[in-house]
N, C-alpha and C positions, 0 to 999 in steps of 0.2 A: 727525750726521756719522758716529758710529761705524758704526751701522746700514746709513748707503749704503754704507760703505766693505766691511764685513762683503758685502752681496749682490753687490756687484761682486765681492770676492776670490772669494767661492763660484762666481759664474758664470764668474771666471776659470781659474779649478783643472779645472771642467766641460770647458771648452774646449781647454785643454791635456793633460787629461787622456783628449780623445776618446772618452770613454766614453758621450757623447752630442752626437746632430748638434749645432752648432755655432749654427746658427738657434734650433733648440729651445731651447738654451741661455742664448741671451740674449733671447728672448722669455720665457722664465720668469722672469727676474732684473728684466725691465720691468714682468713682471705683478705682482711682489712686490714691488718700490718702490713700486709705486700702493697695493697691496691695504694697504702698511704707512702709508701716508699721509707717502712720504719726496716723494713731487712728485703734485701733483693730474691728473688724465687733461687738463684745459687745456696743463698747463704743459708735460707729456710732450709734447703735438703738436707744441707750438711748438717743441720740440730736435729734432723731426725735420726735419733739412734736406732738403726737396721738392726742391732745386735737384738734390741730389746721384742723388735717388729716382728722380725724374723722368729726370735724365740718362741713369741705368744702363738705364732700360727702354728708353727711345729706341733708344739705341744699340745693345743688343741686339736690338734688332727689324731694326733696318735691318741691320746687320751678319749675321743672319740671311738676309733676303731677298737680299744679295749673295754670301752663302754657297752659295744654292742654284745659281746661274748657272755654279758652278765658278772664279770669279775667283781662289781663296785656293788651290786646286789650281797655280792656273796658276803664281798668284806661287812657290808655292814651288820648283816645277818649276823654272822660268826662274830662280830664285838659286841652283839646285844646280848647274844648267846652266854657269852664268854662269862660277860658281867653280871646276867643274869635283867637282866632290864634295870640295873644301876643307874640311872642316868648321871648322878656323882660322879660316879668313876668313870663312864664313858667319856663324861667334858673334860675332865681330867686327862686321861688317856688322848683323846682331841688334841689338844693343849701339848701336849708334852711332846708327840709326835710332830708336831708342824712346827716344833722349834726346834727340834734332833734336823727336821729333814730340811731347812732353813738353811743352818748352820751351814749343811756341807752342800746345798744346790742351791741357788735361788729362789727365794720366797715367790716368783711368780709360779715358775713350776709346780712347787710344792703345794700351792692353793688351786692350778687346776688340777693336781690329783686329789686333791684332800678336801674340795669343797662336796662334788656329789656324793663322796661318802658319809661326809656328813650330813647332808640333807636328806637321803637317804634313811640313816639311823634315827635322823628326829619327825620326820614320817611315821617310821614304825612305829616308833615307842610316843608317836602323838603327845612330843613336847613342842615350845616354841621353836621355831627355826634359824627366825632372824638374829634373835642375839646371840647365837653359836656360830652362823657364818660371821659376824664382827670380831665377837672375841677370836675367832680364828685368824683373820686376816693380820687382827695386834700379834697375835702370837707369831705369826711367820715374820714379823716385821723384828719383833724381839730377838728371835733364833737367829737372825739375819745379822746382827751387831756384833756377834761373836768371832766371826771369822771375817778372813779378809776376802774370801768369795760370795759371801752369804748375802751382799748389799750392793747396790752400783755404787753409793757413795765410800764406800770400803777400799773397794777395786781403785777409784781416782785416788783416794787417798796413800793409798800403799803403791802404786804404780809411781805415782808423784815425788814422792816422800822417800820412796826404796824400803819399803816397812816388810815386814818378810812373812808368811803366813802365821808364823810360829809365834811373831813378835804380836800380832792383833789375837792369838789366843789365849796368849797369855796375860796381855793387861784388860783386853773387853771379856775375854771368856768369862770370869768372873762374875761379873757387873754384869753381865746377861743372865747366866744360871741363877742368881742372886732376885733379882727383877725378875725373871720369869716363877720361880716358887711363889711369889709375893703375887704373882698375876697370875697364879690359878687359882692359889688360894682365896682372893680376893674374886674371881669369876664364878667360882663356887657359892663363896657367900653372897654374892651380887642376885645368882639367879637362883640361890637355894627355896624361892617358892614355888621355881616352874619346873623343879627337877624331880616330882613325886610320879611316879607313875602308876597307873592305876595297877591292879592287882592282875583284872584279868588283861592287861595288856601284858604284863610281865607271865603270866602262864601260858599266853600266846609264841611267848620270843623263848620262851626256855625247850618248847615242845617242837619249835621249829627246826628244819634241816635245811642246813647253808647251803647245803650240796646239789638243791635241786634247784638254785636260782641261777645257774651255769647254763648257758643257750649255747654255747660254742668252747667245748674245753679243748680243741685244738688249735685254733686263734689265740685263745685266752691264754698258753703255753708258750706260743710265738711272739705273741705283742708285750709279754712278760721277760722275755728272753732279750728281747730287743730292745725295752727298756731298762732293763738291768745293765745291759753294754751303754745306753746312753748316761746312765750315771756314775759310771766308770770313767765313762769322758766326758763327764762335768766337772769330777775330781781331779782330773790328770788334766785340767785344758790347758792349765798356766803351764804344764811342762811340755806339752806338747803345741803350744802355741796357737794354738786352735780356737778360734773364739767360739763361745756354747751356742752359740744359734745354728752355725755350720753343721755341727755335731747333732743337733736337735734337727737340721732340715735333711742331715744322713740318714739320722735314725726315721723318721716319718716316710721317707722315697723306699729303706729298707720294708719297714713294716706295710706300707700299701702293694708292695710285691711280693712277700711272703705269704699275708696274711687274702690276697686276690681279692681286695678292696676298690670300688670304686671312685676314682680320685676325685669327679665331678659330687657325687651326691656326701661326700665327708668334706665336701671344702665349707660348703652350705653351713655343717654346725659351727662352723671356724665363728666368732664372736665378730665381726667385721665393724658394730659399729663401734665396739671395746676402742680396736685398731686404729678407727679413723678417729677418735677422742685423744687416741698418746700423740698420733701426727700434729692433729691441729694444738695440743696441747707444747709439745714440742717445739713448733715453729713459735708459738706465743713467747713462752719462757725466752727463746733464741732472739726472738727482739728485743725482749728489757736488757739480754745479756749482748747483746749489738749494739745497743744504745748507751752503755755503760750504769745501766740502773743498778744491778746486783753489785758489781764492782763499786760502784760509788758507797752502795749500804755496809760495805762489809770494809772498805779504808777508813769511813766516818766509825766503825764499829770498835776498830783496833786505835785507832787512833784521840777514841773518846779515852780509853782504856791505860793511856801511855804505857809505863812501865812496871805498873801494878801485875804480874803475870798472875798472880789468883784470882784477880777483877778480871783481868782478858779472858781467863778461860770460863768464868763462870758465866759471862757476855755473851762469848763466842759460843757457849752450848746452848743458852738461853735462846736466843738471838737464832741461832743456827736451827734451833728446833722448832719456832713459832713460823720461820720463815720458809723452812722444809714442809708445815701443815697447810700452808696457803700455796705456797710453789711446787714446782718438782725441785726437790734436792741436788739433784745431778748438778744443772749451772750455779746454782749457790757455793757448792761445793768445787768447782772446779774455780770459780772465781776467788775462794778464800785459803784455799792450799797451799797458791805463790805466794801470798800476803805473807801466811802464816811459816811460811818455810827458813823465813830471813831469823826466826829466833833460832832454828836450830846451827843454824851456821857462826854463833855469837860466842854456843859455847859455854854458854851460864846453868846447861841442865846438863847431867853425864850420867842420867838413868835408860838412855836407851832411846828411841824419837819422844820429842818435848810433849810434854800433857797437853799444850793445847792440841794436837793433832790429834789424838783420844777424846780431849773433849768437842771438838770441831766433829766427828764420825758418830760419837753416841747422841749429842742431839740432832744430826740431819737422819742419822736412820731409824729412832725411834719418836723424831717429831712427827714424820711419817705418819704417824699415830694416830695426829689430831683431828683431822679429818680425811675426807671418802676420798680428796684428791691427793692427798697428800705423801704417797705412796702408791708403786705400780699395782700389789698386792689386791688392795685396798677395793679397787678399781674392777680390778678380773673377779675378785670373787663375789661384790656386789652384782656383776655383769653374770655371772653365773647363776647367782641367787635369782636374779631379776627373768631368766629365761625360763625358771621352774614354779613361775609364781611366786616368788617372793619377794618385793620390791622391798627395799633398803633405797631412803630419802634418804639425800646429806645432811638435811638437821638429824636424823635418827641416829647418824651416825657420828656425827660429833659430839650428840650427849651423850654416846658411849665414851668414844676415844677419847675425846679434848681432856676430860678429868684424867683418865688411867696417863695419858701422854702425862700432863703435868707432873702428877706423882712419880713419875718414870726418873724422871729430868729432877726430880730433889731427892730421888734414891743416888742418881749417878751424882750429884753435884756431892754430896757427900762422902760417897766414892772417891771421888778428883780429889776432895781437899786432903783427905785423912793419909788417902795413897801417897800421894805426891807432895805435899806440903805441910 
């Protein structure tokens, strides 16, 4: 236990520290859990979640090949257009859209399509960049809490527990729409000094035609066509039992044949070292969860807690969200589900699955929040930013998150008590 905990702290320091890529970083810390015999190379594969691996390459690949047709020119064009060089309204609009498209796909998806747009629009209208892709990534992270597809820690949770889609829209959906009004509004007044746009940048964008930033409107028709069927079966996966990365490596084989794309030169933008950052990340987390570290914190958690169920759950979100900002949530979360499953079988709650399982889901997917690793989201769209010139440090990004994550976590704790208690 000590020893994984020791290689994670070090490859954690590495990475906040920036003094070396980030990838590199937690590939060495996976090399050296094995090399130390804290998890065997079987065990390591198996904590690599393929669903999540699989997804990010898919989605890059396609989102690629409709990049080159100029679709993501156009969009942005036509919302600067729209708003008239607003920039208000456009973060707003930002914001509100990557929490709609969260909600019913995954926050990772929804940040590779929604980051070049955005970077894009703030380009144009020569605002800041960087704290639009941040506040973006909280947002997908936010939108994500609401349903039970919208978060991996969602999915263990309702798979585990037998929680039913309907059942997580209706106690998180709230608590999210609620939290998210508060988090634009409060991103608005955060960046209300860098949202003026100059005059003749706004006579530029109003005199502008979207229409001629299209390089390929036959492509762009096709990879639009075949993303719209992929989010079709993002929605329907759970009924058709189809995990989304399959559905995602359909839709990319469809569209590189349709669209007479060259598989070799679009694999190239695929983010490769994003990739090698979740594996080595992955295998880390799967040693401390091999060695009973996470298990250990989260029995001491419940068990500091006794009987007090409004202390457990206010613990357990606390707790669960500080520990989701420095870890990945996924093994936290799969470690404290069984814990917490023994209250509902007791029988002392008859509102429906017990509040802690609500409180145990809103803070692992909005602790996400806190910082750059703390969340897959998080991660992809600094990696995006960072390929177009725009590096996002981990400290930049925790003195965004860490605050709004807090506030987040005593909007819902307030939530919990008034709802349920």
């Amino acid at each position: 236990m000590i020893a994984s905990i020791l290689i994670f702290a070090v490859v954690y320091i590495m990475i906040a520290s920036e003094k070396i890529e980030k990838s590199v970083a937690a590939m060495l810390g996976a090399v050296a859990a094995m090399l130390a015999g804290l998890i065997s190379f079987d065990d390591a594969m198996k904590c690599i979640d393929l669903n999540v691996i699989l997804l990010l390459i898919a989605m890059m690949t396609c989102v690629s090949i409709l990049a080159e047709t100029g679709f993501f020119e156009w969009v942005a064009i036509f919302m600067a257009k729209m708003t008239k060089g607003n920039a208000t309204w456009i973060l707003a609009l930002i914001l509100a859209i990557t929490m709609i498209f969260s909600a019913f796909l995954d926050n990772v998806t929804t940040v590779i399509l929604l980051v070049p747009v955005t970077m894009l629009i703030t380009q144009l209208l020569e605002i800041p960049t960087a704290p639009f892709i941040i506040l973006e990534a909280i947002a997908s992270n936010i939108g994500g809490t609401a349903t039970l597809i919208g978060d991996p820690p969602n999915i263990i949770i309702g798979s585990r527990a037998g929680i039913s889609f309907n059942e997580f829209l209706i106690h998180l959906g709230p608590i999210a729409a609620l939290i998210g009004i508060v988090f634009i509004l409060l991103s608005i007044f955060i960046l209300r000094k860098h949202l003026n746009v100059p005059r003749h940048v706004r006579a530029r964008v109003i005199d502008s035609c979207p229409s001629l930033a299209i390089r390929d409107p036959k492509n762009m028709w096709i990879s639009l066509g075949v993303l719209g069927a992929l989010f079709v079966g993002f929605f329907l996966h759970s009924v058709l039992h189809i995990e989304v990365s399959v559905i995602a490596l359909g839709g990319m084989c469809l569209m590189l044949i349709l669209c007479k794309s060259k598989c070799d030169e679009l694999l190239k933008s695929v983010e490769w070292d994003t990739i090698l950052f979740f594996i080595g990340l992955f295998i880390i987390t799967g040693a401390l969860e091999h060695n009973g570290v996470i298990k250990y914190l989260a029995e001491g958690l419940l068990q500091f807690c006794g009987d007090n169920m409004l202390l457990t759950c206010i613990l357990v979100m606390w707790g669960s969200a500080f520990c989701s900002a420095i870890l990945d949530n996924i093994p936290f979360v799969i470690a404290m589900t069984p814990l917490a499953q023994h209250l509902l079988e007791k029988g002392d709650y008859s509102g429906g699955p017990h509040p802690l399982l609500w409180s145990l889901a809103l803070g692992a997917c909005l602790g996400g929040n806190g910082t750059l690793i703390g969340a897959s989201a998080n991660v992809v769209a600094c990696k995006l930013a960072e390929r177009n010139h725009c590096k996002i440090s981990f400290l930049t990004f925790m003195k965004w998150g860490m605050p709004l994550m807090v506030l987040q976590i005593i909007i819902c704790t307030v939530y919990v008590y008034f709802r349920y208690f």
